[in-house]
N, C-alpha and C positions, 0 to 999 in steps of 0.2 A: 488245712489250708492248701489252696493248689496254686501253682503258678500264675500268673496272667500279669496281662501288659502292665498294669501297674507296678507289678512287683520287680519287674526287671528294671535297671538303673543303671547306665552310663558312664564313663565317666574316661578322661583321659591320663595316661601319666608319658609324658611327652610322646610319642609315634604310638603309645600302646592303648589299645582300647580297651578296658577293663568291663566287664558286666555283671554286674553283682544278680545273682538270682535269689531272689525273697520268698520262694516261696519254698516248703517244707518237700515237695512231692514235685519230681520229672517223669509225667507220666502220659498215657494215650489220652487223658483230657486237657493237655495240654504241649504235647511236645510240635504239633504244629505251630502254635504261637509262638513258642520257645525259637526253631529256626525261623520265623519268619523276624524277630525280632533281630536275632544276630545277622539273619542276610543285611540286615542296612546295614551294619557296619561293614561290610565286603568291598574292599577296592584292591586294586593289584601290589601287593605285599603285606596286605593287613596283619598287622600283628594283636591279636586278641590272645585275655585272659578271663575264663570264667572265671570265677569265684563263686566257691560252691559253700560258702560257709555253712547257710541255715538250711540247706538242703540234706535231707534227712532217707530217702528214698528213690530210687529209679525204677522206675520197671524195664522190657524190654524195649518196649517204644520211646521210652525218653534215651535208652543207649545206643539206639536207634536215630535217633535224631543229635544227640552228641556226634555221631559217627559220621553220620549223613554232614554236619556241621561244619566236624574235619577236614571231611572232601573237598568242601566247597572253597573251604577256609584256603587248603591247601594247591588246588587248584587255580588260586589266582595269584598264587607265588605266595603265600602267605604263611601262617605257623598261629598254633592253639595249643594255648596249655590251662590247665588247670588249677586251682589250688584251694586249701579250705575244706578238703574232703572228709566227713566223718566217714566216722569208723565203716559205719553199713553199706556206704557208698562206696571208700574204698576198696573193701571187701567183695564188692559184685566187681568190679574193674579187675581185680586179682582172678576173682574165680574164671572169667569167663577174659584173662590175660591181657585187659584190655589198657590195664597199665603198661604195657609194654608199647603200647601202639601213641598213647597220649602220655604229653612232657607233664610230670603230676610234680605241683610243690607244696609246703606246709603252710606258707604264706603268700599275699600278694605280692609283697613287697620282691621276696624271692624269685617268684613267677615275672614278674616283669624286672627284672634284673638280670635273668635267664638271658632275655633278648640283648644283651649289652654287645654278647659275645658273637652275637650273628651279626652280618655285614645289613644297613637298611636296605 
């Protein structure tokens, strides 16, 4: 199962915009969808959380497009984090140290809670 617009979902927990991804695999058949979906949430300090629960795979192009996401995210004053990351996923963010570069949490709840402590 791959990505696509259906599968991404919405949703707010007060200033934070959470987007759950459904589909199993972030990859070159889908990581342009994937940014074009998060671009609509972009306004100047958008604070997004993916939510990667059932996401099981990235390839380079989908961390590619996470990254590219970042930029964007971070370029209009904003912040991106993540959470819900399995094992596999976590593991490519490590090898290729990209946990360091994105705020990674266990939970949403946590992920957007993270924001408490930044100024809106």
């Amino acid at each position: 199962m791959t990505l696509n617009v259906e599968a991404v979902s919405h949703e707010r927990a007060g200033d934070v915009s959470i987007v759950r991804l459904s589909g199993t695999t972030l990859d070159a058949g889908n990581s342009k969808e994937f940014k074009a979906e998060v671009a609509r949430l972009l306004n100047p300090g958008a604070r997004i959380v993916l939510d990667m629960t059932e996401l099981k795979f990235v390839d380079s192009s989908g961390l590619g497009a996470m990254v590219s996401t970042l930029r964007q995210v971070n370029g209009a004053g904003g912040d991106l984090r993540l959470c819900g990351l399995s094992k596999p996923v976590r593991a490519l963010l490590e090898l290729v140290r990209m946990h360091r570069v994105f705020g990674i949490f266990n939970t949403r709840e946590e992920a957007v809670e993270s924001f408490a402590s930044q100024p809106s």
